[in-house]
C-alpha positions in Angstrom: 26.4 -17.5 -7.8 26.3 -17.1 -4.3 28.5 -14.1 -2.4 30.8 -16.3 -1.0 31.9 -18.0 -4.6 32.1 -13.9 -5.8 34.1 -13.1 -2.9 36.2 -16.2 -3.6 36.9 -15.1 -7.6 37.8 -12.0 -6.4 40.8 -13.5 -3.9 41.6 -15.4 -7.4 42.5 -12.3 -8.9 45.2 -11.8 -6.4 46.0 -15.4 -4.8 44.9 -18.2 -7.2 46.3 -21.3 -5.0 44.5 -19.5 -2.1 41.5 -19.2 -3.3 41.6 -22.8 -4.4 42.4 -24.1 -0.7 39.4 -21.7 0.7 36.7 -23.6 -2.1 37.7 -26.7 -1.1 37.0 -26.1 2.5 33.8 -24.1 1.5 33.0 -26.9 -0.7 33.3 -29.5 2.1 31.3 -27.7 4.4 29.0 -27.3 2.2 28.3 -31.0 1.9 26.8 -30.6 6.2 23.6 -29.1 5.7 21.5 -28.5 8.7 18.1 -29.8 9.1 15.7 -26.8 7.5 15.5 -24.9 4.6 19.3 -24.7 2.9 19.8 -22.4 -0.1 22.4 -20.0 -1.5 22.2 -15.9 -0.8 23.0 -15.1 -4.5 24.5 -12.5 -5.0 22.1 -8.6 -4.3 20.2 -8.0 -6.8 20.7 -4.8 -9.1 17.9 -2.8 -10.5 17.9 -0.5 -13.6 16.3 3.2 -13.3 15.5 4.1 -16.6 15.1 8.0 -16.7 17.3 8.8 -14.1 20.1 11.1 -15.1 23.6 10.1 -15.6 25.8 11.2 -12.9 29.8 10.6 -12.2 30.5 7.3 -9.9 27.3 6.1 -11.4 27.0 2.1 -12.2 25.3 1.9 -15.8 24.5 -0.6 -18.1 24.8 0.1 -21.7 21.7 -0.2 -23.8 21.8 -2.1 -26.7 20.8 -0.5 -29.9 17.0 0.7 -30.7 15.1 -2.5 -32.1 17.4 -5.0 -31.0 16.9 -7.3 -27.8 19.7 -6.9 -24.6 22.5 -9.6 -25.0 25.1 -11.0 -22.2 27.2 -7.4 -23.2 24.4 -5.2 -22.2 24.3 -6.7 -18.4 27.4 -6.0 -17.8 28.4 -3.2 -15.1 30.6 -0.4 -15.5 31.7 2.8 -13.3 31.2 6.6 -15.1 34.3 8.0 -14.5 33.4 11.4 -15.4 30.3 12.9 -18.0 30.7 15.6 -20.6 26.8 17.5 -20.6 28.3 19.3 -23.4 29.1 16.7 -25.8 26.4 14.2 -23.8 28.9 11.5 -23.7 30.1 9.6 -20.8 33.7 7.9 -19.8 33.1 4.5 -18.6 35.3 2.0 -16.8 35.6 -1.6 -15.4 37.7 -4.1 -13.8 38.8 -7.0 -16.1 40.7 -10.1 -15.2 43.6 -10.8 -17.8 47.0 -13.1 -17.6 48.5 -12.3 -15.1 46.2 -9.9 -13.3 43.8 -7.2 -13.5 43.7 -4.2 -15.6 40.8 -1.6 -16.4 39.0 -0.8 -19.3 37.9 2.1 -20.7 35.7 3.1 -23.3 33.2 6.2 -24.7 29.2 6.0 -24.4 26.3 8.3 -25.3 24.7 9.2 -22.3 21.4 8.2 -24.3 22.5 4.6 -24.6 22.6 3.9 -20.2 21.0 2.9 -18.3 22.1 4.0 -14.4 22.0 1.0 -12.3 21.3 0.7 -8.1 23.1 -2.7 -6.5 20.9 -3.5 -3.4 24.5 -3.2 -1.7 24.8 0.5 -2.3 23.3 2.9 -0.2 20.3 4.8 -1.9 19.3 8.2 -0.8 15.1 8.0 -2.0 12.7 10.8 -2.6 9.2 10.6 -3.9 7.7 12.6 -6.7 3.5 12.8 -6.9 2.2 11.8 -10.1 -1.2 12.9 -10.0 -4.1 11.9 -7.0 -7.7 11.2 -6.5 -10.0 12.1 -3.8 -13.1 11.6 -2.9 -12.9 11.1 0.7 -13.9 13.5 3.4 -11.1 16.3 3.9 -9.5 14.5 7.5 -9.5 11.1 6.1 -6.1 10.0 5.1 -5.1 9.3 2.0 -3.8 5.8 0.3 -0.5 5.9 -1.4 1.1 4.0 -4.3 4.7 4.0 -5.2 5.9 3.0 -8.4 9.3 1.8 -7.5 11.7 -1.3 -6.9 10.0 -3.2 -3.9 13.2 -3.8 -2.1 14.5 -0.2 -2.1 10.7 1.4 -1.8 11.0 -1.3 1.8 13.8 0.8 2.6 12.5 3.8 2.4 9.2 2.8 4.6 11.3 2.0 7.2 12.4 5.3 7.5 8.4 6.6 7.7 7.2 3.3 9.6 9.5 1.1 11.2 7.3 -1.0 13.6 4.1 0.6 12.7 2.3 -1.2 10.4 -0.8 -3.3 11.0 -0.8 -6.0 8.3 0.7 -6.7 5.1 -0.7 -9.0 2.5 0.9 -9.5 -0.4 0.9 -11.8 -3.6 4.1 -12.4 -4.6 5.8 -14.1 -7.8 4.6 -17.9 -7.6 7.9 -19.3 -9.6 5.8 -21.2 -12.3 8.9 -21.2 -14.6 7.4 -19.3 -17.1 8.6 -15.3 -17.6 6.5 -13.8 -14.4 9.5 -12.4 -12.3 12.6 -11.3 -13.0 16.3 -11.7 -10.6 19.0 -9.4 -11.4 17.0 -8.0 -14.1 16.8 -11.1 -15.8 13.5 -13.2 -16.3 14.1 -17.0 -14.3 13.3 -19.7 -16.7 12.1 -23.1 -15.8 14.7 -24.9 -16.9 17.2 -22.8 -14.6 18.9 -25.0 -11.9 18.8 -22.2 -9.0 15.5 -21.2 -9.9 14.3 -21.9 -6.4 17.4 -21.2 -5.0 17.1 -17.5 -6.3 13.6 -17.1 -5.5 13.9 -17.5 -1.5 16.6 -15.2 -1.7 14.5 -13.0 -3.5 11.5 -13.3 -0.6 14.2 -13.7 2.2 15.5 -10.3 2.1 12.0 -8.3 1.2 10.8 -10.7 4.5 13.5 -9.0 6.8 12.4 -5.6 5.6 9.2 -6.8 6.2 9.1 -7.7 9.2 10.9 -4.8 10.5 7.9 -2.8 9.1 5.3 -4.8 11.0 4.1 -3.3 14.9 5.8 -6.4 16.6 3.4 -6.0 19.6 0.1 -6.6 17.4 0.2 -7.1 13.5 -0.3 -9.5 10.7 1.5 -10.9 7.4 -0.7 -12.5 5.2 1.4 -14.3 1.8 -0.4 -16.3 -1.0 1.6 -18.6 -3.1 0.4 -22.1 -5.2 1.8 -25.3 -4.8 5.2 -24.6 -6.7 7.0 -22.7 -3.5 4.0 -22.9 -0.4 6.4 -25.9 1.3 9.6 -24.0 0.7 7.5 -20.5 1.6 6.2 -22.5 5.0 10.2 -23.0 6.4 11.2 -19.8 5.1 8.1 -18.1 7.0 9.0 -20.4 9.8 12.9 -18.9 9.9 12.2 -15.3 9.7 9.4 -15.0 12.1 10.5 -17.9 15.0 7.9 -17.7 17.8 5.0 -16.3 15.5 1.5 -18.0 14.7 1.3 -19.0 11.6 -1.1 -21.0 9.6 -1.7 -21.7 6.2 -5.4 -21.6 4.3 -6.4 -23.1 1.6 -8.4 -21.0 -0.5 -10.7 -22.7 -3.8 -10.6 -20.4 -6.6 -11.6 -22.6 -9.1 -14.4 -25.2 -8.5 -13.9 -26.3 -11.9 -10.6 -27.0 -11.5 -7.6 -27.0 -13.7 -6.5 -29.7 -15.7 -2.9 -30.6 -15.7 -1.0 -33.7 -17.1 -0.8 -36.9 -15.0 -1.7 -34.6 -11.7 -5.1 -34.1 -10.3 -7.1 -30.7 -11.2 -6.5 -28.5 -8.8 -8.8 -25.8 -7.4 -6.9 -24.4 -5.0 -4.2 -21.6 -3.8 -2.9 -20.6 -0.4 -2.8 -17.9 1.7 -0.2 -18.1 5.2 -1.4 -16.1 7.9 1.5 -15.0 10.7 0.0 -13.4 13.7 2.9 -11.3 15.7 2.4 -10.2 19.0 -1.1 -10.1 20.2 -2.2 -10.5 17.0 -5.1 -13.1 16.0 -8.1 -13.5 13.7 -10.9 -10.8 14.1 -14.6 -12.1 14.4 -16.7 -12.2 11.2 -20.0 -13.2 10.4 -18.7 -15.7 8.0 -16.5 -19.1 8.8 -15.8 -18.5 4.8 -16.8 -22.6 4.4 -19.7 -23.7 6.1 -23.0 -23.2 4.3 -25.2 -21.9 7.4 -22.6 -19.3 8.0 -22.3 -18.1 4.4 -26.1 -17.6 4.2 -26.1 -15.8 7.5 -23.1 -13.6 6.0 -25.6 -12.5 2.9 -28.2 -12.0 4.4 -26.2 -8.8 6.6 -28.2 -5.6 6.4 -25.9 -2.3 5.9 -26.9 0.9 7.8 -25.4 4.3 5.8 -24.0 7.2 7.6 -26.2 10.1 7.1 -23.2 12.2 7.1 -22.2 12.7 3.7 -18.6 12.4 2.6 -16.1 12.7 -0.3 -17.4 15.6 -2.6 -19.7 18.3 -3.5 -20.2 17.5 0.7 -19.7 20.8 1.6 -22.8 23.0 3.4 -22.5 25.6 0.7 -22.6 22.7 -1.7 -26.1 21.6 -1.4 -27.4 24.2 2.1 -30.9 22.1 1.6 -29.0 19.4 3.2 -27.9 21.3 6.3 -30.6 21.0 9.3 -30.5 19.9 12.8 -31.3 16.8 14.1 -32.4 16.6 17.8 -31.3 13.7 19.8 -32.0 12.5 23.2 -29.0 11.2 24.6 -29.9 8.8 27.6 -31.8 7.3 25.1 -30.3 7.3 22.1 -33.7 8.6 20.1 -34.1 11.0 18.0 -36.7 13.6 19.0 -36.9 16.0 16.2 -36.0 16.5 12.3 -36.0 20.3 12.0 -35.8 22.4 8.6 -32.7 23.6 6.4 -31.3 26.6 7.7 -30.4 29.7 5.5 -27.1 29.6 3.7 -26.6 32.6 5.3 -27.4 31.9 8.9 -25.6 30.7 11.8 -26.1 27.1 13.6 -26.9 28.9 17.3 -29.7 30.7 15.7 -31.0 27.6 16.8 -31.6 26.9 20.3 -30.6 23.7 22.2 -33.5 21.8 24.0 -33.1 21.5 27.8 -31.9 18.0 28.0 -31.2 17.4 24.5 -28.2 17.2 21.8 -28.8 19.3 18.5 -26.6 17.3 15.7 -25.6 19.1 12.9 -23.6 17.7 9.8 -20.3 18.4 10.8 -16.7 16.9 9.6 -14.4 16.1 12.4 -12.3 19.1 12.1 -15.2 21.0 12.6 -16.1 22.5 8.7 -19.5 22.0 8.1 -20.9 19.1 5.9 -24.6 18.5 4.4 -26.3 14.8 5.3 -27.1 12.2 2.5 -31.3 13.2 2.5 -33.2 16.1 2.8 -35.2 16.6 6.1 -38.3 15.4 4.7 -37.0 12.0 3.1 -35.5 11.7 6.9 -38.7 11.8 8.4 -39.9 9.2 6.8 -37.4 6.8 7.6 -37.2 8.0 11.3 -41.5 6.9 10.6 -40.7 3.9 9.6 -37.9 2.9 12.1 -35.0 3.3 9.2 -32.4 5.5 11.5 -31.3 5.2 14.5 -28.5 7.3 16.6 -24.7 5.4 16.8 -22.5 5.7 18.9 -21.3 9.4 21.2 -17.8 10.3 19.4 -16.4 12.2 22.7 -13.0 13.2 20.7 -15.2 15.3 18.0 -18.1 15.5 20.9 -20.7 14.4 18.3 -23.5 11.3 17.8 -23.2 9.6 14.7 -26.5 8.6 13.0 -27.1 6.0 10.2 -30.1 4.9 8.2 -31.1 1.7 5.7 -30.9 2.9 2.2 -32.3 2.5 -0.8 -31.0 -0.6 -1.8 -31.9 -2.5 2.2 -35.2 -1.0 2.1 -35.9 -2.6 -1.0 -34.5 -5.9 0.3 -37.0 -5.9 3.3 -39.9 -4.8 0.7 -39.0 -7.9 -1.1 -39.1 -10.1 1.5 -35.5 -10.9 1.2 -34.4 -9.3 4.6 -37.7 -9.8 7.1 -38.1 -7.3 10.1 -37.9 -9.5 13.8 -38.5 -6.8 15.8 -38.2 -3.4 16.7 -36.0 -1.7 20.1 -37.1 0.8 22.5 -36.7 3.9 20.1 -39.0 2.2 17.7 -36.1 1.4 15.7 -36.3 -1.8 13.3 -34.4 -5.1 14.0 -33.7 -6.9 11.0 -32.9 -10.2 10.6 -29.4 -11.0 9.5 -28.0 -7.7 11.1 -24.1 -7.5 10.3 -23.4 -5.3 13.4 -24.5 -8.6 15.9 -23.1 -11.2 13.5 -19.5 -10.9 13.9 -18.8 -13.6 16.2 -17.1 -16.6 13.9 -13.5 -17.3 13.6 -13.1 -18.2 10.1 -11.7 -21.9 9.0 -8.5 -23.2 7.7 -10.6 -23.8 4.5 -12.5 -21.1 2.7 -15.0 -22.4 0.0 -17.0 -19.3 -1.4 -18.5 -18.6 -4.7 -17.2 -15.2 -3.7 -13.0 -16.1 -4.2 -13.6 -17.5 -7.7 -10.3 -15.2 -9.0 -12.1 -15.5 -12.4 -15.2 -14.1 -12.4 -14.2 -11.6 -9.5 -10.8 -11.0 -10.0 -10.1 -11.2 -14.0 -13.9 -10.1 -14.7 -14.1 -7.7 -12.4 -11.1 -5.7 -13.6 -12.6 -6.1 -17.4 -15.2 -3.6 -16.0 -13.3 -1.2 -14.5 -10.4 -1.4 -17.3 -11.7 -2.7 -20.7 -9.4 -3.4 -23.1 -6.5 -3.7 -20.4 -5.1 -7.3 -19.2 -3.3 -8.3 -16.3 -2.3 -12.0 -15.7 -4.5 -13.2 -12.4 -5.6 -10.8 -10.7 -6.7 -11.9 -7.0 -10.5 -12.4 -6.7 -11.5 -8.9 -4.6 -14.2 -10.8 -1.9 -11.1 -12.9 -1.5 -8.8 -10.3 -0.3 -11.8 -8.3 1.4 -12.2 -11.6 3.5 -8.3 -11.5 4.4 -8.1 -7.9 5.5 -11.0 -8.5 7.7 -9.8 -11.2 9.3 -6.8 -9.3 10.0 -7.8 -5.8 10.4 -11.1 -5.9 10.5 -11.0 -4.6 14.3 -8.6 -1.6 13.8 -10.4 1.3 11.8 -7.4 2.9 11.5 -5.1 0.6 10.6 -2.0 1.0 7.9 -2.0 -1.7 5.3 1.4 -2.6 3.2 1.4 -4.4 0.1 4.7 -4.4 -2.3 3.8 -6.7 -4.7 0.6 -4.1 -5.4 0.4 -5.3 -9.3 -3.2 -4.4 -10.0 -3.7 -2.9 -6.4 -6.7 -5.3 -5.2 -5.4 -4.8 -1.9 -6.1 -1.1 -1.6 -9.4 -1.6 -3.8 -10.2 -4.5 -0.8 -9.4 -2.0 1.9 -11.4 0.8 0.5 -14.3 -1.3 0.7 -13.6 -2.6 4.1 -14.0 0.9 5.1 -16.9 1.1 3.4 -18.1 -1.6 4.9 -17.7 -0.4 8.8 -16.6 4.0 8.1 -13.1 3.3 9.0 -10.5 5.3 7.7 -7.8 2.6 6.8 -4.9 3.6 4.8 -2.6 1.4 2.8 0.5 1.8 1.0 1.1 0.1 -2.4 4.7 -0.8 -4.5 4.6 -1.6 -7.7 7.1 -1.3 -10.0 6.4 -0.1 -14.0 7.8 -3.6 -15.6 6.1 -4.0 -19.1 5.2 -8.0 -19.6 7.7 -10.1 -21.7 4.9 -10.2 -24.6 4.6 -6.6 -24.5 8.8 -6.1 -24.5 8.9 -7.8 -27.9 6.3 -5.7 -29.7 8.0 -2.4 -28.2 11.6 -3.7 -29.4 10.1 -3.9 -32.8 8.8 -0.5 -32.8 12.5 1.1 -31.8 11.7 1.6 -28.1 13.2 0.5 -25.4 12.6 1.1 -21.1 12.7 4.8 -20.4 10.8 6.5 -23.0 7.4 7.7 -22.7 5.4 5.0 -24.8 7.4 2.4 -23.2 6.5 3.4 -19.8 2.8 4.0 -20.4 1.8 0.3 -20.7 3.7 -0.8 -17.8 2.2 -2.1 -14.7 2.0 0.7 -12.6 1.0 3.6 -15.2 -1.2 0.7 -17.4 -2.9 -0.9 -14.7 -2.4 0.1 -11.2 -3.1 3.7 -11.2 -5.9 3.5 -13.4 -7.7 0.8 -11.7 -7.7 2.8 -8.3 -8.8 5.9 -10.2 -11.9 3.9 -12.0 -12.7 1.9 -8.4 -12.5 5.7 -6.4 -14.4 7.6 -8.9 -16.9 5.0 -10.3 -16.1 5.3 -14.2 -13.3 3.7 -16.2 -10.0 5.7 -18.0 -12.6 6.6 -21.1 -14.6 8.4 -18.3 -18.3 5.9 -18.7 -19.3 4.7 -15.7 -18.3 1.3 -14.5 -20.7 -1.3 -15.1 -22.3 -3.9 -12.8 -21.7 -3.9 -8.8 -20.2 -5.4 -5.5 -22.1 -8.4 -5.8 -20.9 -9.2 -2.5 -21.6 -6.5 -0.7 -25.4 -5.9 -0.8 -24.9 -4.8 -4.6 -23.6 -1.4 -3.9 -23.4 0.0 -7.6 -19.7 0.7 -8.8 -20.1 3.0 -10.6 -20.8 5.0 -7.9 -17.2 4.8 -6.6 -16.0 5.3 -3.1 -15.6 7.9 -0.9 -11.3 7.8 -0.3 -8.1 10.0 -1.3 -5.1 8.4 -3.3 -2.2 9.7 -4.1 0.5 8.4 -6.6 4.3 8.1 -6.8 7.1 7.6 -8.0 10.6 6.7 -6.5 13.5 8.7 -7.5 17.1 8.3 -6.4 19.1 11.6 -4.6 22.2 12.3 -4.1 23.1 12.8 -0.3 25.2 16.1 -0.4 22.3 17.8 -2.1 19.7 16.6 0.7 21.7 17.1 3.3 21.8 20.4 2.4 18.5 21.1 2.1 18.4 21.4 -1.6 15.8 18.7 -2.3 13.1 19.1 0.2 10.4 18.9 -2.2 11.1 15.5 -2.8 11.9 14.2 1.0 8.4 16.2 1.5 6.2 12.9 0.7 8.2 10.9 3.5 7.6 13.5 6.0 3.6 13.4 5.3 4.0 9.5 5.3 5.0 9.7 8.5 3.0 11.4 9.9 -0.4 9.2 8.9 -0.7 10.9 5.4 -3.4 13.6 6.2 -4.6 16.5 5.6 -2.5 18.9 3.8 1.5 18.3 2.7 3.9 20.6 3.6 6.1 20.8 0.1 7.9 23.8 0.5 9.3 25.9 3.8 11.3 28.4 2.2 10.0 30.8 5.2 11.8 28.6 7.6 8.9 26.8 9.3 5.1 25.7 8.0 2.9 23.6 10.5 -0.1 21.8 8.3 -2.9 19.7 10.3 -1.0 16.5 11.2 3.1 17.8 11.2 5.7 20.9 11.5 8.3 21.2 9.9 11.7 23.9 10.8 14.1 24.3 9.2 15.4 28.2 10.2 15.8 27.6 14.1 15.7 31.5 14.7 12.0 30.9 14.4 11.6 28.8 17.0 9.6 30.9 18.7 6.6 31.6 16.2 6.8 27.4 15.4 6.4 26.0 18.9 3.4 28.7 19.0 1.7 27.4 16.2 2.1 23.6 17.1 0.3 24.5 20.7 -2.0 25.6 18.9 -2.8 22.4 16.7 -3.7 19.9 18.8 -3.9 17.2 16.0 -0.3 17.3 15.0 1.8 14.6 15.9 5.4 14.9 14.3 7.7 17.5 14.0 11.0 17.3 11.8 13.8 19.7 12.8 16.3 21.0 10.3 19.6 21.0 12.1 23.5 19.9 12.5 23.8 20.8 16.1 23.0 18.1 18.9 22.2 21.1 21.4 19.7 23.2 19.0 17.7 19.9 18.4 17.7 18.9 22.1 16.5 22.2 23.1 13.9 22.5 20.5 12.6 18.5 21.9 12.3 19.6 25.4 10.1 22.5 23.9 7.7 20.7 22.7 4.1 19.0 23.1 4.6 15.7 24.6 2.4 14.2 22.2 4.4 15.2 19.5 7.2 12.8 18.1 10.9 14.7 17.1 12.7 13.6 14.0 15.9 15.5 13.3 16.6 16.1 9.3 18.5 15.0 7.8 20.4 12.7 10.1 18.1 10.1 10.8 16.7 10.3 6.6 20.8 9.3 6.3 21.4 7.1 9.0 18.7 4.7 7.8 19.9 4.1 4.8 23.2 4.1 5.1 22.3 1.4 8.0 20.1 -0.8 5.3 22.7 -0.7 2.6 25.3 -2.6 5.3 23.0 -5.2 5.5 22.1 -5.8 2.0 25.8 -6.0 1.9 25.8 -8.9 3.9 
């Protein structure tokens, strides 16, 4: 039904022979499509929040009884006219049409027995709650975030932390097969139903527009797969939402063997559309991703390690052994010297600079000191044999980086596999097959790798690092590896979005991306915690129903999401072995020995806006703020002294402190937002002009209001 026909039934409940006369205009009109893509706007979509307390004014669903499956009664909506804690019992109301008229209903519910549901036209107030995090990453690199939440209201809510920010978003969204893999109003879409394409546009229409209003419009990517049910009807829709973009669409083989279907041929294929905004275009790779030369150039790439180590136990006073000075020439870019471990005790001037030459110590970027991968002696050696060489100068941390071949390329040039061509001025090697000279293809409209079979390296891999645990086609991980690189593959830094995140290959890709290059890209995943249709019926039998605790542990988010980041960051799976096999793609880097990154996990919860307004729910707005602001270094979750200023943010929220505040952000050069507690236009002015000029104002809580009061008028529409 689309918002016009409800808008119509509700002029028939005061003017019946007016609302005839409007349908048959509507109806006539109607019959003049425009060339394009025609379909109806159903009506917003409705999602239920099982957990979330019962409050007056509330729209709730009533559950149907423990054991039993939801008939057409339970989707109806009704109002909570007022809640008795005491008793736990709720009065309920709603509109009815009878002869005549309208009249209201009333009736009595257990508070147990509802479910509180958000209408996508009703303003939501959003605040995030950590449930639990990893890290293994270096203490300045940022950390990943997933969000278990509806995708459309979770979109909202980014576009309070990063409207016109983000780099890319890829995502893999419902393909409409017709069998149970999506639901629209909270209700799976058969294939028999005759608006089942109809309602999945609408579906991808409205997440598009919050999309794009998330991507930097001067220079970022969308990247969408889809099969051959909806990639014609997802090419026009594409096409109408981003008018004036690039776009292209790839075909992608994921199964050479093909799939046998009656009277069709078997296919082997998916696609992926690419939409370049702005500047935007396809990064350089060593790999065309169809062309045999260029896939055997691609393998043959050689990986140089940064000595500095990262992620854990990467302290000095974790392994002192490891600390000791390497001197560097730097005109030419040679290392001189390899000198001995220091005491834990003693200081790094006890030893004296060179005249003319750098001493590099293992330092993080926010100056703490580190340890290096090898001890000075196994460093020698490869500095002997050519295996290091100096990077490049970083003037922001005024630091050389320096790299070496590890275990696993050393052994590949022993074998014979990666042959030595040469060697440069410093006596370093020059290895044929060198991924840092290789980038210079543009990949094909075709990609035909061994590497995007989505069974072996999608399905199979995710049997390793959860066994025992399914999840319906997962994307192959080389696949989405080769996507991100194409579209970020030349920002280190960039932010990555994906809201259908489902088993979260897209931050798994990213992660190794960076691992790939050192960069420190972040991503953002939105799941939500649905429980498959197979799964539903085995619950319903055993009395439980969405909200309760074993219901919730095998959905997507809790079951497979979470976990499969934790196993991929930390090497071992939920029943703590180690992870067998490795990144076959990616010079076989062993997976059990994880990666070096920081994720943290969410969960959406819904606020009301008195109670934020007035401060009373910081700890929960607290996540946004961090988001915000690049989510580093440490959070800043409670300022009941009126101010805190971490690494990356301030926050003030007692203005008569003004004073101490602006002190301490002058004297964090790294911070880059601060959020200002305040009512009054002139206090927040005058705070502004106080400022750094690098640092970017947002006034709490007006703007955390103003957006989504703003959003909830146009889901309206």
């Amino acid at each position: 039904m689309s918002r016009l026909s409800e808008l119509l039934r509700q002029v028939a409940l005061k003017d019946e022979r007016l609302a005839a006369d409007l349908k048959r205009e509507t109806d006539a009109l109607a019959e003049r499509r425009a060339f394009g893509l025609n379909f109806e706007r159903h009506v917003p979509e409705a999602v239920e929040l099982p957990g979330r307390p019962v409050r007056k004014n509330d729209k709730v669903r009533r559950l149907p009884p423990r054991g039993e499956t939801p008939t057409a009664e339970n989707q109806i909506l009704w109002r909570v006219a007022s809640v008795d804690r005491k008793a736990g019992t709720a009065t309920l109301t709603r509109s009815v049409v009878v002869a005549g008229g309208a009249s209201v209903e009333t009736t009595e519910a257990a508070m147990d027995d509802l479910v509180v549901v958000a209408e996508f036209r009703d303003p939501i107030y959003p605040g995030l709650i950590s449930t639990g995090k990893v890290e293994r990453g270096e203490a300045e690199k940022p950390y990943h975030a997933v969000i278990n939440a509806e995708n459309y209201h979770a979109l909202q809510a980014l576009l309070f932390t990063h409207r016109g920010k983000v780099d890319a978003i890829y995502i893999d969204p419902p393909y409409n097969t017709g069998a149970r893999d999506w639901k629209y109003n909270n209700n799976y879409v058969e294939g028999d139903d005759l608006y089942r394409h109809s309602k999945w546009l609408a579906f991808m229409e409205r997440r598009l527009i919050l999309a794009k209003e998330l991507l930097n419009p001067d220079s970022s990517v969308l990247i969408v797969t889809i099969d051959e049910k909806e990639y014609l009807r997802l090419g026009l829709l594409l096409e109408q939402v981003f008018p004036g973009a690039v776009r292209q669409m790839v075909t992608v083989v994921i199964n050479p063997l093909g799939q046998a279907r009656k009277q069709e041929l078997a296919r082997v294929e998916e696609y992926a559309y690419f939409v370049f905004l702005g500047s935007a275009g396809p990064t350089p790779t060593a790999d065309d991703l169809l062309t045999e030369r260029a896939a055997t150039d691609a393998t043959q790439s050689v990986r140089w390690e940064r000595l500095l180590r990262g992620g854990t136990n990467a302290r000095r006073m974790d392994r002192p052994n490891l600390f000791y000075p390497i001197v560097v020439d730097p005109a030419t870019k040679r290392i001189v010297e390899v000198g001995e471990p220091i005491p834990r005790e003693a200081k790094r001037d006890s030893v004296p600079d060179r005249k003319g030459l750098v001493t590099v110590w293992p330092l993080n970027t926010n100056g703490n000191e580190g340890r290096w991968r090898v001890s000075a002696d196994a460093f020698r050696a490869m500095v002997a044999r050519g295996y290091a060489k100096v990077g490049s100068y970083d003037a922001k941390n005024d630091r050389f980086s320096i790299s070496y071949l590890g275990r696993a390329q050393v052994a590949r040039i022993d074998s014979g596999e990666i042959k030595i061509i040469g060697r440069d001025e410093n006596d370093v090697v020059v290895v044929e097959g060198d991924g840092s000279s290789a980038a210079s293809l543009v990949a094909k409209t075709v990609w035909n790798r061994m590497s995007h079979r989505a069974g072996e390296h999608g399905s199979g891999l995710l049997k390793k690092l959860l066994p025992g645990r399914d999840f319906p086609f997962p994307k192959s991980l080389y696949s989405v590896v080769d996507a991100l690189r194409i579209a970020v593959g030349n920002r280190p830094d960039a932010l990555v979005v994906d809201y259908f995140a489902g088993s979260a290959t897209t931050a798994h890709a990213l992660m190794l991306l960076n691992r790939e290059d050192g960069g420190s890209r972040r991503s953002i995943m939105v799941t939500n915690n649905e429980v498959s249709a197979s799964e539903q019926a085995t619950l319903l039998a055993r009395g439980l129903r969405p909200g309760d605790s074993d219901w919730e542990a095998l959905g997507i988010c809790e079951y497979i999401t979470k976990p499969r980041l934790v196993a991929a960051v930390t090497g071992r799976t939920p029943e703590g072995a180690s992870v067998a096999g490795d990144y076959r793609f990616l010079n076989g880097l062993p997976i059990s020995g994880g990666l070096e990154e920081n994720v943290e996990f969410f969960t959406l919860t819904y606020e009301a806006p008195l109670r934020v307004s007035t401060n009373r729910e910081f700890g929960k707005i607290a996540p946004f703020l961090w988001l915000n602001a690049g989510s580093r270094g440490r959070r800043i979750d409670d300022i009941s002294t009126g101010w805190d200023v971490a690494e990356a943010y301030g926050v003030i929220a007692d203005l008569d402190q003004s004073e101490q505040f602006l002190k301490a952000m002058e004297d964090a050069p790294s911070v880059t937002h601060a959020f200002i507690v305040t009512d009054e236009d002139r206090l927040f002015e005058a705070m502004v002009r106080r400022l750094p000029a690098h640092v970017e104002p947002v006034r709490l809580y007006e703007a955390y209001l103003r957006n989504f009061e703003i959003e909830a008028g146009r889901a309206a529409r």
